[in-house]
C-alpha positions as YAML, in Angstrom:
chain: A
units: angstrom
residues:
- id: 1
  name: UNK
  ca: [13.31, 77.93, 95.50]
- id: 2
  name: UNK
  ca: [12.05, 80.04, 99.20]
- id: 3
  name: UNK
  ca: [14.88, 77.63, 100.83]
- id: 4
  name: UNK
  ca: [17.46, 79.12, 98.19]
- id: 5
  name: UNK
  ca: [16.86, 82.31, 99.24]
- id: 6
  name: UNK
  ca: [17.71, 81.83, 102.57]
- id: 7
  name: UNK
  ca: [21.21, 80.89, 102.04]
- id: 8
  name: UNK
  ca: [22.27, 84.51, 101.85]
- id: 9
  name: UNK
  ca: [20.27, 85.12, 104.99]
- id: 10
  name: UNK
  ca: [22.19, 81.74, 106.78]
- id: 11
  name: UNK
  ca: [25.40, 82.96, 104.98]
- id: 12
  name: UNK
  ca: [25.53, 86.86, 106.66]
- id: 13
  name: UNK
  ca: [24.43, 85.52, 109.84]
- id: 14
  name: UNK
  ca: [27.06, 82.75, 110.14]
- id: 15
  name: UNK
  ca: [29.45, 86.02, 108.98]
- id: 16
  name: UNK
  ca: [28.10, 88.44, 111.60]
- id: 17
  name: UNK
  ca: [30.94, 86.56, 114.55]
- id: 18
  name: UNK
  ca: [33.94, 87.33, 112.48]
- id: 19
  name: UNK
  ca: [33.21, 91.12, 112.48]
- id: 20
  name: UNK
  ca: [35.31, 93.04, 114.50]
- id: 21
  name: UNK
  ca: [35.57, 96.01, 116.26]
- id: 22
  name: UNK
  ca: [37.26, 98.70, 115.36]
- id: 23
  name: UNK
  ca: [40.82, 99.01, 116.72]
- id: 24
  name: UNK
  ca: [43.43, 101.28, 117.98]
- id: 25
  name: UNK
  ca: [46.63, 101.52, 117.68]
- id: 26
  name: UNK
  ca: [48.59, 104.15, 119.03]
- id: 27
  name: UNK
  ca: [52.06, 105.23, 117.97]
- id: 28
  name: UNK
  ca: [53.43, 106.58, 121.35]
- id: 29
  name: UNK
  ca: [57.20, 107.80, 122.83]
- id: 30
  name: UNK
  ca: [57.49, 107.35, 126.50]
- id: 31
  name: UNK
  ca: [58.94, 111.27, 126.67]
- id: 32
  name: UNK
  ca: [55.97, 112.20, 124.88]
- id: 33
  name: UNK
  ca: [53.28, 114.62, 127.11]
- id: 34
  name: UNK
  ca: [50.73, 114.44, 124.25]
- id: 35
  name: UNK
  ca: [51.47, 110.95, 123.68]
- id: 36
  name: UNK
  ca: [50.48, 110.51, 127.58]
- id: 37
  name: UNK
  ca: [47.33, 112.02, 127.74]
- id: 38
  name: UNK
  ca: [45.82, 110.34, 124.19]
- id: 39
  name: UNK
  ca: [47.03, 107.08, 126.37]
- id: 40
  name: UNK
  ca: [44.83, 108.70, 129.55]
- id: 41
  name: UNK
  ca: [41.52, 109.58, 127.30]
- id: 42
  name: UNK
  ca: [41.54, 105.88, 125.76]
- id: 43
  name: UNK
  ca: [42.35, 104.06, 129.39]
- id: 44
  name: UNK
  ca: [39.90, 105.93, 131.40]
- id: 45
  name: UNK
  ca: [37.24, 106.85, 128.88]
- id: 46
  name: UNK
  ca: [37.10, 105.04, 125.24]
- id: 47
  name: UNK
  ca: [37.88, 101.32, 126.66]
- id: 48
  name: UNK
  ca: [34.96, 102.24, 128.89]
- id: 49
  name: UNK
  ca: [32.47, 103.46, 126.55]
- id: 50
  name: UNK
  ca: [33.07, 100.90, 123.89]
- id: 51
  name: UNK
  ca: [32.82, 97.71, 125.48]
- id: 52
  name: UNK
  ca: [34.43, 95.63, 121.93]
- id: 53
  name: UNK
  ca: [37.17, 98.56, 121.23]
- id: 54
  name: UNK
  ca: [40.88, 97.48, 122.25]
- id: 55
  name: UNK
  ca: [44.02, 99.49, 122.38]
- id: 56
  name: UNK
  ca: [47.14, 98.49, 121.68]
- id: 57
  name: UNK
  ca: [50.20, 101.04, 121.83]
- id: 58
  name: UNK
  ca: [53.40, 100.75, 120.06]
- id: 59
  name: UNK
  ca: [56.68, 102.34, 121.69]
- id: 60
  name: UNK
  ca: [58.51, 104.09, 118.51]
- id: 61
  name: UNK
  ca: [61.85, 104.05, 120.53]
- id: 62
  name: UNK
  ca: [62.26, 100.37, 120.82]
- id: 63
  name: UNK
  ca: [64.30, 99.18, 117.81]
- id: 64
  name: UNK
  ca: [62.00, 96.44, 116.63]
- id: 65
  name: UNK
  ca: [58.72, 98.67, 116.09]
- id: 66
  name: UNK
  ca: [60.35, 101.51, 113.84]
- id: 67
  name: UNK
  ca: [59.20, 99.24, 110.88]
- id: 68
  name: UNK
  ca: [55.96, 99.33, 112.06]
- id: 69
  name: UNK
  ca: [55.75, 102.54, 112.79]
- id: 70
  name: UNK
  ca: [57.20, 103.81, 109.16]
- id: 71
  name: UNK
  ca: [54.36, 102.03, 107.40]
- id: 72
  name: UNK
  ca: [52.16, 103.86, 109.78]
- id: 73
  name: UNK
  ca: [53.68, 107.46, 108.75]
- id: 74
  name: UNK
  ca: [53.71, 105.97, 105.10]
- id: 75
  name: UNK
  ca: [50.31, 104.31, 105.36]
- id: 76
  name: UNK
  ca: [48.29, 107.73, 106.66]
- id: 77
  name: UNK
  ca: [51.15, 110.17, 104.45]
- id: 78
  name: UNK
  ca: [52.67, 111.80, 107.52]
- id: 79
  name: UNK
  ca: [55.98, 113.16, 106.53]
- id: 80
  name: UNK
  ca: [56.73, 114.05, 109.75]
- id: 81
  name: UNK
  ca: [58.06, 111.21, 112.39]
- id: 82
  name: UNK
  ca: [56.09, 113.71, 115.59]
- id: 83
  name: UNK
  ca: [53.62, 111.21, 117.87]
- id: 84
  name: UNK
  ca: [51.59, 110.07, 118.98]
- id: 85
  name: UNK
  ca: [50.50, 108.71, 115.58]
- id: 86
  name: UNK
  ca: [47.08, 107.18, 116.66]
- id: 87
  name: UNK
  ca: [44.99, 104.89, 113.92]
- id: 88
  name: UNK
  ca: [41.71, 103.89, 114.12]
- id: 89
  name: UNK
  ca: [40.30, 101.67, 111.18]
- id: 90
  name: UNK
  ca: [41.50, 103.39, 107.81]
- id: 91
  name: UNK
  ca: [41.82, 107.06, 109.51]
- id: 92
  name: UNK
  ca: [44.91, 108.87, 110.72]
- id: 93
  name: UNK
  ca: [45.63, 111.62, 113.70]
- id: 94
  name: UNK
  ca: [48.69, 112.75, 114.31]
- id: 95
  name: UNK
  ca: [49.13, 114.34, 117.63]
- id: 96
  name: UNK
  ca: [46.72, 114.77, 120.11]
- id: 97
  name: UNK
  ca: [44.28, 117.66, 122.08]
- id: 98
  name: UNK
  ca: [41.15, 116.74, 123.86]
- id: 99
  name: UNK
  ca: [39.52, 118.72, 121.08]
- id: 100
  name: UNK
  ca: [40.40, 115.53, 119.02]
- id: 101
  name: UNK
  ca: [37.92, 113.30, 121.36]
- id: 102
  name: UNK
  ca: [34.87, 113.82, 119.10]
- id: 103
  name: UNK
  ca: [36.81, 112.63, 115.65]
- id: 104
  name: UNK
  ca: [38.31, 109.94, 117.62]
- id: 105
  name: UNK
  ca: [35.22, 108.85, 119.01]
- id: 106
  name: UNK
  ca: [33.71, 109.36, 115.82]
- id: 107
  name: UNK
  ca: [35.55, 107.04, 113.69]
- id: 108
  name: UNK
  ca: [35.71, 104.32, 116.39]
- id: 109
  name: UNK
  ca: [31.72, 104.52, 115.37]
- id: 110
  name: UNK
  ca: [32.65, 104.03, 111.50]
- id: 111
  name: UNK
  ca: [31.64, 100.55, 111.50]
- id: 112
  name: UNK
  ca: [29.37, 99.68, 114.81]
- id: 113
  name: UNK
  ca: [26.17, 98.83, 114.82]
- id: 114
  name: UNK
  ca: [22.98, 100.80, 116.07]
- id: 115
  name: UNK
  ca: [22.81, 98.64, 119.08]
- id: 116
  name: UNK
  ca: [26.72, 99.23, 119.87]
- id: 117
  name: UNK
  ca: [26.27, 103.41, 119.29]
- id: 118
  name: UNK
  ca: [23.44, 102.95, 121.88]
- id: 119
  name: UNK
  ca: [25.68, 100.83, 124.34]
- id: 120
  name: UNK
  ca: [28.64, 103.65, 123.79]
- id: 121
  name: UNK
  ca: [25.96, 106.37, 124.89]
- id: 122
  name: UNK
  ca: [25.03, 104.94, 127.70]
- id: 123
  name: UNK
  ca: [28.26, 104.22, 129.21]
- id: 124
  name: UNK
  ca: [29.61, 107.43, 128.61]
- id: 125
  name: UNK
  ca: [26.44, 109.04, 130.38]
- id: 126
  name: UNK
  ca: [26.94, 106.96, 132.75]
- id: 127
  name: UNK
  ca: [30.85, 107.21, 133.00]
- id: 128
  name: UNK
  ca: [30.18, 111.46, 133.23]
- id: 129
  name: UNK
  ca: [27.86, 110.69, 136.20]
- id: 130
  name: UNK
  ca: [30.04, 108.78, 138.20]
- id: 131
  name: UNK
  ca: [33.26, 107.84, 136.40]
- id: 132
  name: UNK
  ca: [34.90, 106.06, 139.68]
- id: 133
  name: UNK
  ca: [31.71, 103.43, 140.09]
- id: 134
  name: UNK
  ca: [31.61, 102.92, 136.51]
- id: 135
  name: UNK
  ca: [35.18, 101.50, 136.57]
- id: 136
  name: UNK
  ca: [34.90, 99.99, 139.32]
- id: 137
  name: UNK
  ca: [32.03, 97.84, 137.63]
- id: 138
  name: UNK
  ca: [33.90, 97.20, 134.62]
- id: 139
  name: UNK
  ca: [37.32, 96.55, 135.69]
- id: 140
  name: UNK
  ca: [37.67, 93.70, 132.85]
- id: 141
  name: UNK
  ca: [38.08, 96.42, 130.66]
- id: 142
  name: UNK
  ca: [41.59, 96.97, 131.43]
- id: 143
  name: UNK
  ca: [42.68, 94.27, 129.34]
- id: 144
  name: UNK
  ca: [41.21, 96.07, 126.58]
- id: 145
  name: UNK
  ca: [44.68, 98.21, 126.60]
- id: 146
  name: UNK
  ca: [47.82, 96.02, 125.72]
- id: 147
  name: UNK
  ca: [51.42, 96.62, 124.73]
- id: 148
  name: UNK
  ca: [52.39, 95.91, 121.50]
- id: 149
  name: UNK
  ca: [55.03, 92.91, 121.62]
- id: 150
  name: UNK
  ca: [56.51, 91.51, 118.11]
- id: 151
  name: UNK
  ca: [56.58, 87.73, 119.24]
- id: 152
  name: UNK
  ca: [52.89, 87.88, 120.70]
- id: 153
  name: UNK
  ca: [51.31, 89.84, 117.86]
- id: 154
  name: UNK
  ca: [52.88, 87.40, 115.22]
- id: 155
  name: UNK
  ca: [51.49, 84.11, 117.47]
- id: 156
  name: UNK
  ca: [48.10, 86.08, 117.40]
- id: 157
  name: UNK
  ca: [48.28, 87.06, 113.69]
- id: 158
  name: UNK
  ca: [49.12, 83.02, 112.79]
- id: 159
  name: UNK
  ca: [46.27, 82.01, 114.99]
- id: 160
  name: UNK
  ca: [43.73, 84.36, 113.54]
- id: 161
  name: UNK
  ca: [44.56, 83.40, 109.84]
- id: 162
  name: UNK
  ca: [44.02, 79.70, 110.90]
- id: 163
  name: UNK
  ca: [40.45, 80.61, 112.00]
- id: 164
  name: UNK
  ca: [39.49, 82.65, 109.14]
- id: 165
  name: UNK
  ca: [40.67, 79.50, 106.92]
- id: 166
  name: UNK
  ca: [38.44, 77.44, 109.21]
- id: 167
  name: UNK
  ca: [35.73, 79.37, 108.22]
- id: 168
  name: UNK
  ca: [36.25, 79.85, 104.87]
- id: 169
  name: UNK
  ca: [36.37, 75.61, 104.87]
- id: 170
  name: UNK
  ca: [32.52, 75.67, 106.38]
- id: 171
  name: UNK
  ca: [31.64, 78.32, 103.99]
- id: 172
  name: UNK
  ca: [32.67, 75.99, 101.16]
- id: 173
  name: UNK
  ca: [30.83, 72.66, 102.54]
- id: 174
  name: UNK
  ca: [27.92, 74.50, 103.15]
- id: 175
  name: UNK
  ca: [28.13, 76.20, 99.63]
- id: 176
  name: UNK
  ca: [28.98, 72.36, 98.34]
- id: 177
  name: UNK
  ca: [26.02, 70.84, 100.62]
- id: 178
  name: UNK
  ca: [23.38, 73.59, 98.83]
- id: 179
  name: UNK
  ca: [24.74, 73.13, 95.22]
- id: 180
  name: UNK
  ca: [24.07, 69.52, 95.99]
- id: 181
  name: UNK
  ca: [20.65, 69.88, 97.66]
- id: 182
  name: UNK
  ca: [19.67, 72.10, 94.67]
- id: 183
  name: UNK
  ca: [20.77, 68.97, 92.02]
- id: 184
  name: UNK
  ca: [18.97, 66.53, 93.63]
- id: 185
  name: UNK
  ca: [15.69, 68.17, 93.81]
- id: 186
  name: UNK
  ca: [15.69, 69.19, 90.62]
- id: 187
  name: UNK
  ca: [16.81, 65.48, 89.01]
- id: 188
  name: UNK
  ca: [13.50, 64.21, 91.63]
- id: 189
  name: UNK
  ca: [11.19, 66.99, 89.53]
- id: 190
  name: UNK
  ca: [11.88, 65.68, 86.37]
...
């Protein structure tokens, strides 16, 4: 029975890798001065604080991401087509001012862990100290930022709904393994 309740305890941890962090994804025209300087804050500070966070921006004027970006306006109820339209998690902002940093920051936090706030403080103290040496030690981080492309995101999307099946596969054996465990020491008891 003390092994049965460890199976939730072996079930979260074997969980705790397919977490993510949270994302952003930033509705942006290339005319766009507001849209610019959102872009700015998240490639020289939030990529930097928050080592798991990636970007990815969406240009509204190319023909093939106006789909997208209406079930972005319809998903947070904008009426209004203005960007940048910037989404992190399930919350909306529409525009942008640096006295938006704190929110933003804020619900990038939504879902991290202790440890992860604790990381994010540290960098950012130590981004504010010396923000040129910071980068330069973390120029990885870069990557974090990508351009949203239809083709790529659609090979990614496949790939990640294979994995998740994968998993859900080893959830089942293990789930199978334990019922199975569980029936055999009972039929030795009696």
């Amino acid at each position: 029975m003390k092994k049965m309740k460890l199976l939730p305890l072996l079930l979260g941890v074997f969980f705790i890798g397919t977490a993510f962090a949270a994302d952003i994804t930033i509705y942006y025209s290339p005319s766009c001065p507001h849209c610019h300087h959102a872009q700015e804050f998240f490639a020289n500070k939030m990529i930097y604080e928050y080592p798991k966070l990636r970007v990815v921006q969406v240009n509204v004027m190319k023909k093939s991401n106006l789909d997208m970006f209406k079930d972005a306006l319809a998903k947070c109820e904008y009426t209004s087509g203005g960007v940048p339209v910037i989404v992190v998690g399930d919350k909306c902002f529409q525009g942008y001012a640096d006295f938006m940093q704190k929110d933003l920051r804020d619900a990038v936090e939504v879902d991290l862990s202790k440890k992860d706030k604790e990381i994010a403080a540290e960098n950012k103290k130590s981004l504010e100290k010396d923000p040129e040496n910071f980068r330069a030690k973390h120029p990885e981080r870069k990557k974090a930022i990508s351009e949203y492309m239809p083709e790529v995101y659609n090979m990614e999307k496949k790939t990640n709904n294979q994995s998740t099946l994968m998993y859900l596969y080893v959830l089942l054996i293990v789930l199978v393994a334990a019922f199975g465990l569980l029936l055999i020491r009972k039929g030795k008891k009696k």
